[in-house]
N, C-alpha and C positions, 0 to 999 in steps of 0.2 A: 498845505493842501487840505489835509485832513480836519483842521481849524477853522478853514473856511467853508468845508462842504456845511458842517455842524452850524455856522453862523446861519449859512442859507437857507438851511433846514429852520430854523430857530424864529429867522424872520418872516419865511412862509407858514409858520404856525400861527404867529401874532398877528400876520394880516385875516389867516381864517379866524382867528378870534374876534377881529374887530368886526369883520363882515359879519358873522351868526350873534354878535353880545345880544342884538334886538331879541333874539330867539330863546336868550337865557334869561333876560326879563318878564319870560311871557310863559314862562315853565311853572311861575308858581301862583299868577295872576289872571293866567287868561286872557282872551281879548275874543269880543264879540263880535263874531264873522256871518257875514250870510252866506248860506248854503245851498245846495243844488237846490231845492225845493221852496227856496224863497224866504223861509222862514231864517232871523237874527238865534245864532247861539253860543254858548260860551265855549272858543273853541282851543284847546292847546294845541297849536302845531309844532310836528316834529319833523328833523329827517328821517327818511324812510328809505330811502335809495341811493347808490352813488356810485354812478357809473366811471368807469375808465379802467387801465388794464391790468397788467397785471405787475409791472413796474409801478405805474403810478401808487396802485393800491399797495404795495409794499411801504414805498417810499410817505405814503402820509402815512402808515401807519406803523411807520419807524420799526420796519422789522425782516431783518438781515434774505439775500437773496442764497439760498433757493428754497426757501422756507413759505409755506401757508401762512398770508394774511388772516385767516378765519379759523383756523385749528391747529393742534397738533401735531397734524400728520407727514411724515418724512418724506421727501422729494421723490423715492422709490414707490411709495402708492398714492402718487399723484394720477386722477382719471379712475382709481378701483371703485367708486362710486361706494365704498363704505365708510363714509365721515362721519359717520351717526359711531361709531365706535371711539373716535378721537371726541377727545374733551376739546373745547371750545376755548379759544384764547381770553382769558379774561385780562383786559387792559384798566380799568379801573385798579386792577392790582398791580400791573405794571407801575402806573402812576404813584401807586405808593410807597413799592420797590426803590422805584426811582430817586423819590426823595429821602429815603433814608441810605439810597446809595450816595449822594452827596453832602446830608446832611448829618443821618445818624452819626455812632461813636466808632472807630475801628473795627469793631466786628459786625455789627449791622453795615456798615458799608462794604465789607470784604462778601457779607451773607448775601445784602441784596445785589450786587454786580453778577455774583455768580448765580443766584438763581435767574436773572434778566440773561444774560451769557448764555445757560444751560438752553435758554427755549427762544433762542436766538433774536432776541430784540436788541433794536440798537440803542447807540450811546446817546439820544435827543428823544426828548417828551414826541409823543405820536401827537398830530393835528386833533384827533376828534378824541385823544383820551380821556379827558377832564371835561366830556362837553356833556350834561347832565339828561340832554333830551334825542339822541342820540345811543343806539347799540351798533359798538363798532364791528362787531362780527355777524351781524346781519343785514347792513344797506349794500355790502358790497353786491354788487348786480355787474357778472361781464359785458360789455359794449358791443353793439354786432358790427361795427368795423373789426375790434382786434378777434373776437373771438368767432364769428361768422365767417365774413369777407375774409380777413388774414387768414383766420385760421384754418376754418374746415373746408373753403374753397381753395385757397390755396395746398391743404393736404391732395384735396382731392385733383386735383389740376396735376400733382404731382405723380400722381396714380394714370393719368389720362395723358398723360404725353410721354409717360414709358409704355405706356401700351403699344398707342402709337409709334415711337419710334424700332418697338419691335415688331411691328405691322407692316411696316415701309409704308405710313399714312399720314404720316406727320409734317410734311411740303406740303399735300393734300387739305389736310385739316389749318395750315396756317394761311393758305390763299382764300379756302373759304372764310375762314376769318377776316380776315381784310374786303375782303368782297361786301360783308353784312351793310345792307343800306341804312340810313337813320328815320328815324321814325317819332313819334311826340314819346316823350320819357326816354329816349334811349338816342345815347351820340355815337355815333357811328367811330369804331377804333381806326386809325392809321396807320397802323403797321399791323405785320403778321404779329401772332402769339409771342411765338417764339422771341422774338425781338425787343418786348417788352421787358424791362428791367427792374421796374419800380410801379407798383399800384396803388394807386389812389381808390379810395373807397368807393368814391364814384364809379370809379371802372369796374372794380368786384363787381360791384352790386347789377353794373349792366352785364358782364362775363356770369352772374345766378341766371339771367334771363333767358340767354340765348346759347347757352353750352349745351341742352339736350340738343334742340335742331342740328348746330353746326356739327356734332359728336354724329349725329343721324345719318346725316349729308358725307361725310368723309367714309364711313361704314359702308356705301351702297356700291352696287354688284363686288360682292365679295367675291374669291374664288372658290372652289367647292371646299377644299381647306380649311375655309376661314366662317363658312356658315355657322357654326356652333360657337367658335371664338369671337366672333361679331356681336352674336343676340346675346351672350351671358351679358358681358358690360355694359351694352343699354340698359337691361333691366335693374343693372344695379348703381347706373348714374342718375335714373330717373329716380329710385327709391331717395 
């Protein structure tokens, strides 16, 4: 099993190899492109960006889960938003590691496996390691399906139907749901919230649209109780 992940891995490198080689010809040559302004110039294109999640990004970049595709930093301060302190993975050294972990003498292989081991990279060359026009620790860019839609709408969804369901609002809030008519950009759901199982990005992106109103509509004639518990959450689901 373990044999053949490595193979799969191996073969989805060489296919991005063949795809980008046009891009590794053109790193030290150039090629003359027109540009927004009309004028011909000698332009080296690079990647710059590369969206997808956070599996994905691990897995082209051959580097063990639950570990930082882009730095150093330990699964426990994941979100502390101080990455500037973590050193920056350098994969060019990987790749170097690498080959003297199969190639070098006995102790160069024993030295490079455990330094690759130590800072959690896997057993197969990463896709973009050896690609010369290409910095693999800064195209990575989150996707706003996984990290928008999945993520912080669904965090947030998660906060918003506990509320409710300690409100006694939550029947309430799922019929308006199902009620919402359709309209140009936005399809109309079929079933209440709740019942929903599985989200397609399409559906997030229409649940960004229209969660203040329906949150609004379920909130109204509160009882004297619940006037203060009502206004905080609006104001902090419209933030």
């Amino acid at each position: 099993m373990k044999e053949q992940q490595i193979h799969n891995r191996e073969v989805l490198r060489k296919i991005f190899e063949l795809i980008f080689c046009p891009l590794d010809a053109l790193f030290n040559t150039g090629k003359l492109m027109l540009c927004a302004d009309g004028r011909m110039r000698q332009c080296y294109p690079v990647i710059c960006a590369w969206t997808a999640d956070y599996f994905e990004n691990i897995h082209l970049h051959s580097i063990k889960q639950p570990r930082c595709p882009v730095c150093k930093a330990p699964k426990s301060l994941f979100g502390e938003g101080n990455s500037s302190s973590w050193q920056l993975r350098n994969y060019r050294l990987y790749f170097q590691k690498m080959i003297l972990a199969t190639q070098g003498d006995k102790t160069e292989r024993r030295e490079a496996r455990q330094y690759l081991e130590d800072r959690a990279v896997g057993t197969s060359e990463g896709v973009f390691w050896n690609m010369r026009w290409i910095s693999p620790t800064t195209i990575i860019i989150p996707d706003i399906l996984h990290t928008v839609y999945l993520g912080m709408l669904k965090h947030l969804m998660d906060w918003v139907t506990s509320f409710l369901k300690q409100h006694s609002r939550i029947d309430k809030f799922n019929q308006l749901w199902a009620m919402m008519p359709p309209y140009p950009g936005f399809a109309q759901f079929n079933k209440p919230y709740s019942q929903v199982t599985q989200w397609s990005g399409k559906e997030m992106k229409a649940l960004g649209h229209v969660i203040v109103p329906v949150f609004v509509a379920t909130l109204l004639n509160p009882l004297a109780s619940q006037t203060i518990p009502f206004t905080e959450p609006f104001w902090a689901l419209r933030t």
